[in-house]
FITOR-824884 format. One line per 8 residues: number of its first residue (from 1); their letters; for each residue x, y, z of N, C-alpha, C, CB. Coordinates in Angstrom, 2 decimals, decimal comma. Glycine has a CB too. Layout:
REM FITOR-824884
NUM) A) X/Y/Z/X/Y/Z/X/Y/Z/X/Y/Z  ...
***
This chain:
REM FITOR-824884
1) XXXXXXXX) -11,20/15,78/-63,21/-10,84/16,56/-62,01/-11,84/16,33/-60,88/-10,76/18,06/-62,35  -13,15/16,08/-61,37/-13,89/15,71/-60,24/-14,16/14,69/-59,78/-14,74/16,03/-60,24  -13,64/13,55/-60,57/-13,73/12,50/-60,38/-11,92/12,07/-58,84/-13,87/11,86/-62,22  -11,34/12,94/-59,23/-9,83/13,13/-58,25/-10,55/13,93/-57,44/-8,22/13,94/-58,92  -11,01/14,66/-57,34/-11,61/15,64/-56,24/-12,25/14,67/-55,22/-12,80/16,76/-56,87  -13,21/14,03/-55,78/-14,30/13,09/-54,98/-13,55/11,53/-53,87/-15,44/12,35/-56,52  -12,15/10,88/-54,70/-11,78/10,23/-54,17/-10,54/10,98/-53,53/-11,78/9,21/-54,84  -10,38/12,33/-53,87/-9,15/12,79/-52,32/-10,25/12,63/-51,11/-8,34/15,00/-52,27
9) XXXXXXXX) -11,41/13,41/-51,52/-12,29/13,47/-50,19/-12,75/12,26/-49,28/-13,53/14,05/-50,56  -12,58/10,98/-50,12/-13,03/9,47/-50,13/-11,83/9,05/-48,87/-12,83/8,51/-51,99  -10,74/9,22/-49,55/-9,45/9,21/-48,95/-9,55/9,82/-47,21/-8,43/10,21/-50,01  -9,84/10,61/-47,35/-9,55/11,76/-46,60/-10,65/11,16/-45,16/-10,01/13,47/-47,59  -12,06/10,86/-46,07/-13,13/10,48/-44,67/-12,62/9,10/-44,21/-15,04/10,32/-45,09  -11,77/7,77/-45,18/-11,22/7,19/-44,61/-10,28/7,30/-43,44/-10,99/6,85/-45,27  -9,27/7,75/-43,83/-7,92/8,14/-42,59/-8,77/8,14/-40,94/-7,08/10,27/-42,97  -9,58/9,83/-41,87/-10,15/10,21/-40,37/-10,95/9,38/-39,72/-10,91/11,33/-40,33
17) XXXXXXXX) -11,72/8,37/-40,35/-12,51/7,28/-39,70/-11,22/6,41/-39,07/-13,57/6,35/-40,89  -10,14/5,74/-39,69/-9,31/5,01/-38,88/-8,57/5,43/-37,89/-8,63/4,49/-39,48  -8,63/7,03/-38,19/-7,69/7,59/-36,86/-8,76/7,76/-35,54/-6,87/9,38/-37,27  -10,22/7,89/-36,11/-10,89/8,24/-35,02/-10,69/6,73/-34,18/-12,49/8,79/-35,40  -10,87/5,02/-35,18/-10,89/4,25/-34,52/-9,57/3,79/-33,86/-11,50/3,55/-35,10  -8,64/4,26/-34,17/-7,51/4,01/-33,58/-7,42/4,88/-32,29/-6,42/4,22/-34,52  -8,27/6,28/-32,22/-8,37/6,63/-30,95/-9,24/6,16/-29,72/-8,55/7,67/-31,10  -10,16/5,33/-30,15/-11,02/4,98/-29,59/-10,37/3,43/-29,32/-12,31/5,28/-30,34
25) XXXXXXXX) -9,65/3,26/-29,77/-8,93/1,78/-29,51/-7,70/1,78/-28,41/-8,25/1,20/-31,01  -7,80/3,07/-28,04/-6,52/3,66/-27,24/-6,64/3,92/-26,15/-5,98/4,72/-27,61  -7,91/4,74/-26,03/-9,06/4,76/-24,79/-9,54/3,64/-24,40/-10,28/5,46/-25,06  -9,95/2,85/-24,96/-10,28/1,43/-24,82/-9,38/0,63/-23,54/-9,97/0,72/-26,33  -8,31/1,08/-24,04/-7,08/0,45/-23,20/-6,48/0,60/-21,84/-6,12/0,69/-23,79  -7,23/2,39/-21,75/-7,53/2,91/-20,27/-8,50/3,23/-19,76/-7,07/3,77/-19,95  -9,57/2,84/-20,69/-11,11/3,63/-19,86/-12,28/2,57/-20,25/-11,68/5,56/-20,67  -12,48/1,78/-18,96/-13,40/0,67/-19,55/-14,81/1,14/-19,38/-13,22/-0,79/-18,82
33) XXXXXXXX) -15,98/0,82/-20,32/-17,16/1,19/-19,97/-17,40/1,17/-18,70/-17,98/0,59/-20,53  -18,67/1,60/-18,55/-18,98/2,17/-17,19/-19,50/0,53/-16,12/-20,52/3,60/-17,45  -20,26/-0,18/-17,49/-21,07/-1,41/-16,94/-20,24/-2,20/-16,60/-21,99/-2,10/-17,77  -18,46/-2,58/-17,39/-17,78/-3,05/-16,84/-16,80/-2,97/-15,97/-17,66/-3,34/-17,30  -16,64/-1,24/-15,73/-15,96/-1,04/-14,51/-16,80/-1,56/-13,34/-15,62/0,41/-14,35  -18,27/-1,04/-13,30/-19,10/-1,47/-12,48/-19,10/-2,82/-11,40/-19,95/-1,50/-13,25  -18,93/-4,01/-12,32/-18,60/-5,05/-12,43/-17,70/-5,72/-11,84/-18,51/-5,10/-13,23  -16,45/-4,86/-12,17/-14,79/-5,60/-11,83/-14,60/-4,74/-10,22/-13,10/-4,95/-13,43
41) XXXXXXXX) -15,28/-3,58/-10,16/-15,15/-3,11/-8,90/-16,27/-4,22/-8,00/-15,52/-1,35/-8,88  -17,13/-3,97/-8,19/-18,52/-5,31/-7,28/-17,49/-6,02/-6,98/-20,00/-6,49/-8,30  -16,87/-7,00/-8,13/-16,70/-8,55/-7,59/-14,75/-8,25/-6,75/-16,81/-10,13/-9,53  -14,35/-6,86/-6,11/-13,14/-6,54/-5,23/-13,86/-6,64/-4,00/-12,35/-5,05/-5,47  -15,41/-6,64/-4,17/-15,73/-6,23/-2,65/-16,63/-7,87/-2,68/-16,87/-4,30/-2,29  -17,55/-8,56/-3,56/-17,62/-10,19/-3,48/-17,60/-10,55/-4,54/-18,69/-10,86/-2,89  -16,00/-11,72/-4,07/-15,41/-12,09/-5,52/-16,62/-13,58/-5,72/-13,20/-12,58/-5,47  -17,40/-13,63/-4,67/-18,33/-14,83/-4,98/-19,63/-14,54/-5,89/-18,84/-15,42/-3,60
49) XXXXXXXX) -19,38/-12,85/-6,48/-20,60/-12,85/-7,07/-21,73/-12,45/-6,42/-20,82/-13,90/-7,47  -22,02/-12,48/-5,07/-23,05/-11,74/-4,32/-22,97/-10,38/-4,89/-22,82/-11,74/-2,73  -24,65/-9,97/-4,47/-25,02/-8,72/-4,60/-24,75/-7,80/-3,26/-26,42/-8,79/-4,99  -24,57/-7,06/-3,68/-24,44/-5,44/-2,33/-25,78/-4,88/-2,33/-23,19/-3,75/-2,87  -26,63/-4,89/-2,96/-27,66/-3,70/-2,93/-28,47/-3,71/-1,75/-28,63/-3,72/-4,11  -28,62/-4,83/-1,38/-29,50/-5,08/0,02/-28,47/-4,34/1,39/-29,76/-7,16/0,32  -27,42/-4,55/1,14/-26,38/-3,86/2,34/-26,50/-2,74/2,25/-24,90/-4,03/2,35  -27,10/-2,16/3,00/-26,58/-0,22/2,81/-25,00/0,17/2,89/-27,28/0,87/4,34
57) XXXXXXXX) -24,40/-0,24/3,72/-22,97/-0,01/3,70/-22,44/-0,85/2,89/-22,33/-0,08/4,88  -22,44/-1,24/2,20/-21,77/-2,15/1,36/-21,75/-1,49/0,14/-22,37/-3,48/1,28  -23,23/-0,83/-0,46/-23,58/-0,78/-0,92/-23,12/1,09/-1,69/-24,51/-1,48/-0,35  -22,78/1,73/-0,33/-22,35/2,70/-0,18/-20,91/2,79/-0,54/-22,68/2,99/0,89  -20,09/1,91/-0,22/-18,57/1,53/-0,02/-18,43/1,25/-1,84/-18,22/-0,15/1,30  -19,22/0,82/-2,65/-19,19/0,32/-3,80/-19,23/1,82/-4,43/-20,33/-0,80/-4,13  -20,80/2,76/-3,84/-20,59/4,10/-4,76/-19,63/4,06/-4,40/-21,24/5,44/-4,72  -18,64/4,65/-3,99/-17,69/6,01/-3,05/-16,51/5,14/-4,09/-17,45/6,04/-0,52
65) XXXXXXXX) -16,49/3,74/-4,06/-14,87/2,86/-4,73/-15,17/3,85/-6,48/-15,07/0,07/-4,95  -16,59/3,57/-6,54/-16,37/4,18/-7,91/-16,51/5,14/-8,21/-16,83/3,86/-8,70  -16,74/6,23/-7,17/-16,46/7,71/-7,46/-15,13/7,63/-7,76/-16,74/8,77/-6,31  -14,75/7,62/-6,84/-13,26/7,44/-6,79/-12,69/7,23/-7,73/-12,82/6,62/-6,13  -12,46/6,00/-8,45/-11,87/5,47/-9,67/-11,78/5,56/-10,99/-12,05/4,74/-9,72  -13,60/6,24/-10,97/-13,76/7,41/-12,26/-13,03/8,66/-11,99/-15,36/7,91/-12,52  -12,86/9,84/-10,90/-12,31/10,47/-11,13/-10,62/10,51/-11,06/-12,94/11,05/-10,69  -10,52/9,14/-10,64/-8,52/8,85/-10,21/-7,99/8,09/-11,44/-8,07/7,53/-8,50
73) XXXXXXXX) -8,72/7,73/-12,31/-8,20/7,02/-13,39/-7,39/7,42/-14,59/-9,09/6,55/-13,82  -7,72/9,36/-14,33/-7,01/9,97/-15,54/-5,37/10,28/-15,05/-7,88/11,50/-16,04  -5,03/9,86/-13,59/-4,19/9,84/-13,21/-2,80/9,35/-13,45/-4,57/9,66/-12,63  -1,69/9,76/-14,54/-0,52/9,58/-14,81/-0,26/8,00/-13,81/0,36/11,05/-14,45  -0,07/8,12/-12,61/0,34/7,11/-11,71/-0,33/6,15/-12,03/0,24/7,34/-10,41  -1,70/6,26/-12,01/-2,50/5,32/-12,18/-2,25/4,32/-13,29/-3,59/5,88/-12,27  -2,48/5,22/-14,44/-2,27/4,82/-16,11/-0,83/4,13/-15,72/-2,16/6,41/-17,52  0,28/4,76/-15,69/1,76/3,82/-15,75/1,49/2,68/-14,85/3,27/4,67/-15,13
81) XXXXXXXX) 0,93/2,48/-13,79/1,10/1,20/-12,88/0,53/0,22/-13,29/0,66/1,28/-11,63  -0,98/0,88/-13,98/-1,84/-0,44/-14,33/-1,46/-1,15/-15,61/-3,36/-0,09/-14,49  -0,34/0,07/-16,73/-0,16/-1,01/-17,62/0,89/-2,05/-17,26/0,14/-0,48/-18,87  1,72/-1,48/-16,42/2,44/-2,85/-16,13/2,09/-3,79/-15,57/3,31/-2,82/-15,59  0,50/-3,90/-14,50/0,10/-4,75/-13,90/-0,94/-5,43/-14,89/-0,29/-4,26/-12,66  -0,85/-4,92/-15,89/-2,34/-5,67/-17,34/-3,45/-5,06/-16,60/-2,77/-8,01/-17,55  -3,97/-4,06/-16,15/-5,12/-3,82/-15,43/-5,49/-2,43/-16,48/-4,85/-3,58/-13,57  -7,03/-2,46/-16,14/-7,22/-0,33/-16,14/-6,91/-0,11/-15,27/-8,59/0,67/-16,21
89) XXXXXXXX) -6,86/1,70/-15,42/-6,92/2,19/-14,76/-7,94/2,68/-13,51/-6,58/2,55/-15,33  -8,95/2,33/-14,16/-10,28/2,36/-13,32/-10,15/1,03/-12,20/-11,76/2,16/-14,47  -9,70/-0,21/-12,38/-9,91/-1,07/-11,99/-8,63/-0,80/-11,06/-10,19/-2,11/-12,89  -7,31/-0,32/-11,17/-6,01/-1,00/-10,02/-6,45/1,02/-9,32/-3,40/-1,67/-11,10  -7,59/1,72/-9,76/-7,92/2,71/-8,34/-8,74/2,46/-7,85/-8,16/3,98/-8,32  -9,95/0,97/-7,78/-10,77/1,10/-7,65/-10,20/-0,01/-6,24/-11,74/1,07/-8,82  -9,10/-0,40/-7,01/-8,41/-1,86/-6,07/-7,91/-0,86/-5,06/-6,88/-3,10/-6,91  -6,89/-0,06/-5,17/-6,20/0,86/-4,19/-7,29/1,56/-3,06/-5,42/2,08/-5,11
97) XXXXXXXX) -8,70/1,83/-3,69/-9,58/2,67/-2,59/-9,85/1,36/-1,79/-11,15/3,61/-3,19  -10,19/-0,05/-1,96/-10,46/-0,47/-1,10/-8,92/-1,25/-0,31/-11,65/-1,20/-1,54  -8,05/-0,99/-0,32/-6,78/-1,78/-0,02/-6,13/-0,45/1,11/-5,64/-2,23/-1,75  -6,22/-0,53/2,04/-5,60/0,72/2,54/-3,79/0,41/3,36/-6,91/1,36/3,80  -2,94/1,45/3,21/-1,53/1,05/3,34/-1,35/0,02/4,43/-0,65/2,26/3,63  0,26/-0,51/4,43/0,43/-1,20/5,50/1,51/-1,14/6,13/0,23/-2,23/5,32  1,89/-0,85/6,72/3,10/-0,62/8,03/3,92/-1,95/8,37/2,28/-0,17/9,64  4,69/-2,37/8,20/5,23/-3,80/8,53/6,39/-3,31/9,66/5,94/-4,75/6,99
105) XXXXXXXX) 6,84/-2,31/9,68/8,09/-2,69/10,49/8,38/-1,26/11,07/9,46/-3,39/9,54  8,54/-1,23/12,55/9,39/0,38/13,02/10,24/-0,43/13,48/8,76/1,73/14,24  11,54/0,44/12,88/12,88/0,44/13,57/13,54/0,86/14,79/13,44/0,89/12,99  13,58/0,59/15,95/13,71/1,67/17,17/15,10/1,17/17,41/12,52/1,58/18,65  15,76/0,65/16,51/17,24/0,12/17,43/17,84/1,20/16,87/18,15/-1,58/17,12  17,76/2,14/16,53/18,91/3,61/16,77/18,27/4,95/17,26/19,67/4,14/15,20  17,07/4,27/18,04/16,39/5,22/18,25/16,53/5,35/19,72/15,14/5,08/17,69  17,07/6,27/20,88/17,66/6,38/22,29/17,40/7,45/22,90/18,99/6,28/22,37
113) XXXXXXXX) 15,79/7,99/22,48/15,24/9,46/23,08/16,38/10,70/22,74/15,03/9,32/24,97  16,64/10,61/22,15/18,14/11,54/21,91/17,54/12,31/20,67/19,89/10,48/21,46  18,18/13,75/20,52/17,70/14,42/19,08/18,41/13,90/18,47/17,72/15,85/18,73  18,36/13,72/16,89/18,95/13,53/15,82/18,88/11,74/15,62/20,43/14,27/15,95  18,17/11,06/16,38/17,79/9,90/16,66/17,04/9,35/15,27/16,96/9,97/17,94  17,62/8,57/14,92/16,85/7,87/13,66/16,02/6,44/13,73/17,94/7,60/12,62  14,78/6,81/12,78/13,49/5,42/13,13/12,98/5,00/11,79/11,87/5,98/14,15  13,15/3,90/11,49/12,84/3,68/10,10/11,58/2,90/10,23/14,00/2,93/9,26
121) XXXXXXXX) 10,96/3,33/9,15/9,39/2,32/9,15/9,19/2,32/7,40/7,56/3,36/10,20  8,86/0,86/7,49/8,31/0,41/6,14/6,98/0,61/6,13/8,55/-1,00/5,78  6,94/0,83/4,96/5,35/1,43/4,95/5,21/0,41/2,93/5,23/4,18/5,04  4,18/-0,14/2,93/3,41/-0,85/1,49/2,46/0,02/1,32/2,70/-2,45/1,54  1,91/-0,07/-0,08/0,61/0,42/-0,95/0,03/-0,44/-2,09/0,95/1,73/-1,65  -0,87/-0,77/-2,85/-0,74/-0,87/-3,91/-0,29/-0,19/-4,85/-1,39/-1,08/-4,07  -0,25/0,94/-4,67/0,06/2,17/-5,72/1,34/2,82/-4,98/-1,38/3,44/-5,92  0,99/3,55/-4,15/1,81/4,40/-3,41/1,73/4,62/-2,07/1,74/5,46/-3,86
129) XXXXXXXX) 2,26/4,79/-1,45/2,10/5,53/0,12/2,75/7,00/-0,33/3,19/4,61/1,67  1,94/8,16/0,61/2,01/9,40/0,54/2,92/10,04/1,30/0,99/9,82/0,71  2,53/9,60/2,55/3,22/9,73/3,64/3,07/9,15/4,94/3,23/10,72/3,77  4,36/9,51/5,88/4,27/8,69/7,13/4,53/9,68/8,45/5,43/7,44/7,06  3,16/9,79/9,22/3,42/10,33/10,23/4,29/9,82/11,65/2,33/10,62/10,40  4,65/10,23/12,41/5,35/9,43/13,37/4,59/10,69/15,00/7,63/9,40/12,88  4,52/9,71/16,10/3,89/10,46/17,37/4,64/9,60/18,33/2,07/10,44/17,59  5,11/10,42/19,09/6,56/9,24/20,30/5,86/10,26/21,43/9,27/9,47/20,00
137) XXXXXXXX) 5,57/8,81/22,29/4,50/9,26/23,85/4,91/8,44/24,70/2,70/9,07/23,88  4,76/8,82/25,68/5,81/8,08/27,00/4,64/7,27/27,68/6,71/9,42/28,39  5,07/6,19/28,60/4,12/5,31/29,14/2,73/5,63/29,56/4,64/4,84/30,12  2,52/7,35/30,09/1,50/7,90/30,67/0,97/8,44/29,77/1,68/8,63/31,65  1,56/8,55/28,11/0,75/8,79/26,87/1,10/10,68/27,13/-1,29/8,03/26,98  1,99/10,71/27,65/2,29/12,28/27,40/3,22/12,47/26,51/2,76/13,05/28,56  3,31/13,48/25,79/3,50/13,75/24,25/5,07/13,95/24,36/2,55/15,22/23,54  5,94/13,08/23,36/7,03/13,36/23,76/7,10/14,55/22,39/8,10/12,00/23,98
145) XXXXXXXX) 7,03/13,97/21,12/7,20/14,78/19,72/6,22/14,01/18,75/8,93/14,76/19,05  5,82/14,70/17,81/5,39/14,39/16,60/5,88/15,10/15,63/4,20/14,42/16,52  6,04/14,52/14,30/6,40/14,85/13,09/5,89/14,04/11,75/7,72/14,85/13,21  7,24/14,24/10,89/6,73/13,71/9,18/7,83/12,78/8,43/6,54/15,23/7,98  7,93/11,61/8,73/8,82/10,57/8,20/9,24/11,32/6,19/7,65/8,67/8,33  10,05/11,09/6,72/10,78/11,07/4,87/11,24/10,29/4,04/11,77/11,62/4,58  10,48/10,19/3,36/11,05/8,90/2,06/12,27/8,82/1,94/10,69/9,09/0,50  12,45/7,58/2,05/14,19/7,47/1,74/14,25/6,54/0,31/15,24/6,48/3,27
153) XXXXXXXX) 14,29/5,18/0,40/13,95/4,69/-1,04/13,01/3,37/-0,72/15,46/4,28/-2,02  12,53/2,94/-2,19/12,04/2,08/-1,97/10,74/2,01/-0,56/13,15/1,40/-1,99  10,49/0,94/0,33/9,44/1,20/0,95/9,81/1,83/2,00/8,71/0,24/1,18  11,18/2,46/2,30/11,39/2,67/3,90/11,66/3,84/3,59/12,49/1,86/4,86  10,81/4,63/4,92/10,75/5,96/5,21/11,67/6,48/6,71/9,15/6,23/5,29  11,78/7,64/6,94/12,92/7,76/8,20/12,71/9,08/8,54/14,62/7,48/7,85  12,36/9,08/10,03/12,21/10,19/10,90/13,75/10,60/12,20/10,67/9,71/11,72  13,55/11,53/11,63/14,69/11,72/12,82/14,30/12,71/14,05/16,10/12,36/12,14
161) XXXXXXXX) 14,41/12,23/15,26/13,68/12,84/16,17/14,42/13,89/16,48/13,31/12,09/17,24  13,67/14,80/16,78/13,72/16,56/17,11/14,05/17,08/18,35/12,39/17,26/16,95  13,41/16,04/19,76/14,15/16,46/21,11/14,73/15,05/22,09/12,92/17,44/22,09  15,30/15,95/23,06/15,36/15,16/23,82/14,52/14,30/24,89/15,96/15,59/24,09  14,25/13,34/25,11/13,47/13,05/26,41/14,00/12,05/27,63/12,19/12,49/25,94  13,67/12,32/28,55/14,20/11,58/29,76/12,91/10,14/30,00/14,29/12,92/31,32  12,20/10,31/29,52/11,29/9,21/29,65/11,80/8,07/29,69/10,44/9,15/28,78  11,55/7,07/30,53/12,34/5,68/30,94/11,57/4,93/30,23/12,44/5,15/32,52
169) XXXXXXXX) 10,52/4,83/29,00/10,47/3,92/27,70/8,91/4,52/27,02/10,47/1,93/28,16  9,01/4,59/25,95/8,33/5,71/24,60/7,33/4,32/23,97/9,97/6,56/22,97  6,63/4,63/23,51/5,47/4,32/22,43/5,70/4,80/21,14/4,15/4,92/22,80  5,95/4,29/19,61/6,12/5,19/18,82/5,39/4,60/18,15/7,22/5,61/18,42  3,92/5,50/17,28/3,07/5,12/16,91/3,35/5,80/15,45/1,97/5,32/17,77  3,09/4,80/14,43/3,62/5,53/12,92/2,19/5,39/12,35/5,05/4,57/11,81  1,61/5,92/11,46/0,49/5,97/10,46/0,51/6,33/9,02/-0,33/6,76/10,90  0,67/5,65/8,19/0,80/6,02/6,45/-0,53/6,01/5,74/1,77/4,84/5,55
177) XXXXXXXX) -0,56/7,02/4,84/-1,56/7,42/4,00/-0,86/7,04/2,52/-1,98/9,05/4,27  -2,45/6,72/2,00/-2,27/6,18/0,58/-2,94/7,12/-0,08/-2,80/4,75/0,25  -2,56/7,07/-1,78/-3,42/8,07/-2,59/-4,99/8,43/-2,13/-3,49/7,47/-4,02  -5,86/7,38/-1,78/-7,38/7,45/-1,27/-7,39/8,46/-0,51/-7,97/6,27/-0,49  -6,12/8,33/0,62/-6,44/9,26/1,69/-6,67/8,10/3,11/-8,00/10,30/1,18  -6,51/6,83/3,12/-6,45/5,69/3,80/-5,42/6,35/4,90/-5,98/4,33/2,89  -5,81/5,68/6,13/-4,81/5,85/7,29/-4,92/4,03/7,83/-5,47/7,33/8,72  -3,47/3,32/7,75/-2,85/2,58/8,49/-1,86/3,05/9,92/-2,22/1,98/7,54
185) XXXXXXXX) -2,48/2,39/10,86/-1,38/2,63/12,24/-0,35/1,25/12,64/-2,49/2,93/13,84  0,71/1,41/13,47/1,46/0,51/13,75/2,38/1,09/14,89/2,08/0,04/12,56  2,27/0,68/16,18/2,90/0,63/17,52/4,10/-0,30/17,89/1,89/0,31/18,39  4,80/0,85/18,31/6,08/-0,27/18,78/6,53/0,55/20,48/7,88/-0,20/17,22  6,77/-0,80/21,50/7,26/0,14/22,17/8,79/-0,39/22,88/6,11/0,57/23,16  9,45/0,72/23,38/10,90/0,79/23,39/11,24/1,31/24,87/11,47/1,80/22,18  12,25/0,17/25,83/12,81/0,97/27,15/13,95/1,56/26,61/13,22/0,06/28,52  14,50/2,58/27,06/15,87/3,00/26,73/16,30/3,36/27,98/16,05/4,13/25,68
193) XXXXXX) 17,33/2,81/26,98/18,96/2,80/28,01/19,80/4,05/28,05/20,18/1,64/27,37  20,31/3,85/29,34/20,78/5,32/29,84/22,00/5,20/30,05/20,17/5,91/31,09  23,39/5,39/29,26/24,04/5,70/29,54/24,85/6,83/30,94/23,90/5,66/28,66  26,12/6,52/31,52/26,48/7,38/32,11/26,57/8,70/31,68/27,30/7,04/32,44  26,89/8,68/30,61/26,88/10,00/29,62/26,07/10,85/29,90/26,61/9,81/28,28  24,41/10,14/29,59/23,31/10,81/30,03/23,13/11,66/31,48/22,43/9,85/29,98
***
């Protein structure tokens, strides 16, 4: 009986040793040591292998990527994106803090100073874009409206303007934020046409 006693317990410190290493093999998979996150973040900011330490801002930009990435890594979003990209998680937030969104395109061809006026803007991320502000200002930079673009699908977002304006041609300046908190801008500007109607 004690001889069964001794190898349940035998048994037993096994499992728990393979389950501990199977947990630690799991973590592994999203949480890279510290020396090699260290590392894979450095060479986003010089992939030639130079050192930062002599740069103060450089040097600074490196803490702040890896504050960042240690505390954004336990992040659901994070974890799902990077396994599909083969990355950690530490490494595709450490990529996102230094990558800030990008704006490729405002739409102003249904856009005619008119309420209910629609403006589409593409907005990129590595990860995500958050959101997209929109600010429509007339040649003398006086304020026509501002608001909050709405996701529609995929990368294009869509504001629909709120008043009317008589202004004989608008500025519409869009800006998207990424998880970091990054601000990209992008200007377009537009004469409109005046119907008799008007």
């Amino acid at each position: 009986n004690l001889n069964n006693q001794n190898k349940q317990e035998d048994n037993c410190v096994l499992q728990s040793s393979d389950r501990a290493q199977e947990a630690e093999d799991s973590c592994a998979e999203h949480f890279l040591p510290l020396e090699v996150a260290q590392d894979k973040i450095h060479r986003l900011i010089h992939p030639n292998g130079a050192s930062c330490e002599a740069d103060s801002l450089c040097w600074e930009c490196f803490q702040d990527a890896l504050a960042y990435a240690e505390g954004a890594q336990g992040e659901p979003i994070y974890i799902e994106a990077a396994a599909k990209l083969g990355m950690s998680p530490l490494e595709l937030a450490a990529r996102d803090f230094f990558t800030p969104p990008e704006i490729t395109r405002i739409d102003l061809s249904h856009y005619n100073a008119r309420k209910g006026d629609l403006i589409e803007i593409t907005a990129f991320d590595t990860v995500k874009v958050c959101k997209v502000g929109i600010l429509i200002i007339d040649e003398q930079c006086k304020l026509i409206e501002l608001g909050q673009a709405v996701h529609a699908q995929g990368n294009t977002w869509v504001y629909k303007a709120l008043k009317n304006s008589q202004a004989p041609s608008v500025i519409v300046i869009a800006d998207a934020q990424d998880l970091p908190g990054h601000l990209s801008e992008k200007r377009s500007r537009k004469k409109i046409k005046r119907g008799r109607y008007r």
